[in-house]
N, C-alpha and C positions, 0 to 999 in steps of 0.2 A: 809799296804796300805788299805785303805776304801775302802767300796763297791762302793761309785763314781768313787775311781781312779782306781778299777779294769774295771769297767762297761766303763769305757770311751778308757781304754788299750783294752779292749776286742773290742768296737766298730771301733777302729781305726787299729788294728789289720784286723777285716775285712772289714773295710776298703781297707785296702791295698791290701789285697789278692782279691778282686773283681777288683783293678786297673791292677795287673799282671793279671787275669786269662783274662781279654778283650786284654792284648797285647800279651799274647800266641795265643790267638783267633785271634787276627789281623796276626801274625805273620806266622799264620798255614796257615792261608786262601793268604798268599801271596808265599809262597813255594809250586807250584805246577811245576812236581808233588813233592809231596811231599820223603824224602831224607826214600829211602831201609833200613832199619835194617840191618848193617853188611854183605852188599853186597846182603842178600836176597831178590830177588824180589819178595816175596808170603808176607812180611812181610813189611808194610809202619811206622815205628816208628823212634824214635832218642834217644838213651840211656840218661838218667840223672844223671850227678856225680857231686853231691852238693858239694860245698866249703865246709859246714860244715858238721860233719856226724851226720845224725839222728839219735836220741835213738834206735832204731831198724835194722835191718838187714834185709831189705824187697828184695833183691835178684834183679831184674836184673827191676828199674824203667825207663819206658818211657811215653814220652806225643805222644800220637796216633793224625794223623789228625785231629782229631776232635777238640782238644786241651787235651781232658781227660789224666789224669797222672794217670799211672795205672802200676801194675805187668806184665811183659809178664813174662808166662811161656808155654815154647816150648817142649813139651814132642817126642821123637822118639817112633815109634813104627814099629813093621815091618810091609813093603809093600808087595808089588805082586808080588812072587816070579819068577826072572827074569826078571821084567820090572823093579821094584824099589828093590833095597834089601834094603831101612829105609827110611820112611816116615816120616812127622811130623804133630804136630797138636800143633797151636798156639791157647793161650788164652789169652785176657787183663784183667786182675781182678783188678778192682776199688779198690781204696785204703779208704774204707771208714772209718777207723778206725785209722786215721790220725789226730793227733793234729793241732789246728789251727797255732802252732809253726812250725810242722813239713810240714806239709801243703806249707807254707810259703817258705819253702826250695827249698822245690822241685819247687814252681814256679819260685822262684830266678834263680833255675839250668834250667830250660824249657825257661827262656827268655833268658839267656846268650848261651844255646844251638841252639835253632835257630835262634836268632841275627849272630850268628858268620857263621850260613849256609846260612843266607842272604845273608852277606856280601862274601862271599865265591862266592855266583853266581851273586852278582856285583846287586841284589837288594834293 
């Protein structure tokens, strides 16, 4: 392939990915509130399980309210002896080391995932 017909795949590529990231963003800002992480309420995300699997094993992806598609990792650590016996601490780490292919995925799984929690609350 030429460097036109890369440069034109490459532009249409983000293309598209700029058309899905505004319907995650539409999508986010109409799910309020927004759907708990796995029953937790200290935790506002929606898991993402791509149709297809990404070159990588990036561990447990979600798109946070904000729309951002990100890692959570939920580390335990011990609490206050006798009030909590394990506490946690979440973090959303940006995936910025995402191909514009892979990228892609995950917003294909971010719109099919809260399309379907739309539709679930009859939005």
């Amino acid at each position: 392939m030429g460097t036109t017909g890369k440069a034109g795949l490459d532009d249409t590529l983000a293309e598209t990915c700029g058309r899905l990231e505004a319907m995650v963003a539409d999508l986010c800002g109409r799910l309020t509130p927004f759907p708990a992480f796995m029953g937790m309420t200290t935790i506002q995300a929606v898991e993402l399980e791509p149709a297809l699997n990404p070159k990588t094993d990036r561990g447990c992806v979600v798109v946070t309210p904000d729309g951002m598609i990100a890692e959570l990792d939920v580390t335990a650590i011990p609490g206050v002896v006798g009030v909590l016996e394990v506490d946690q601490v979440e973090e959303f780490k940006p995936l910025d080391d995402l191909s514009a292919e892979e990228y892609l995925i995950y917003l294909v799984a971010a719109v099919r995932a809260l399309s379907e929690e739309a539709r679930r609350r009859g939005i």
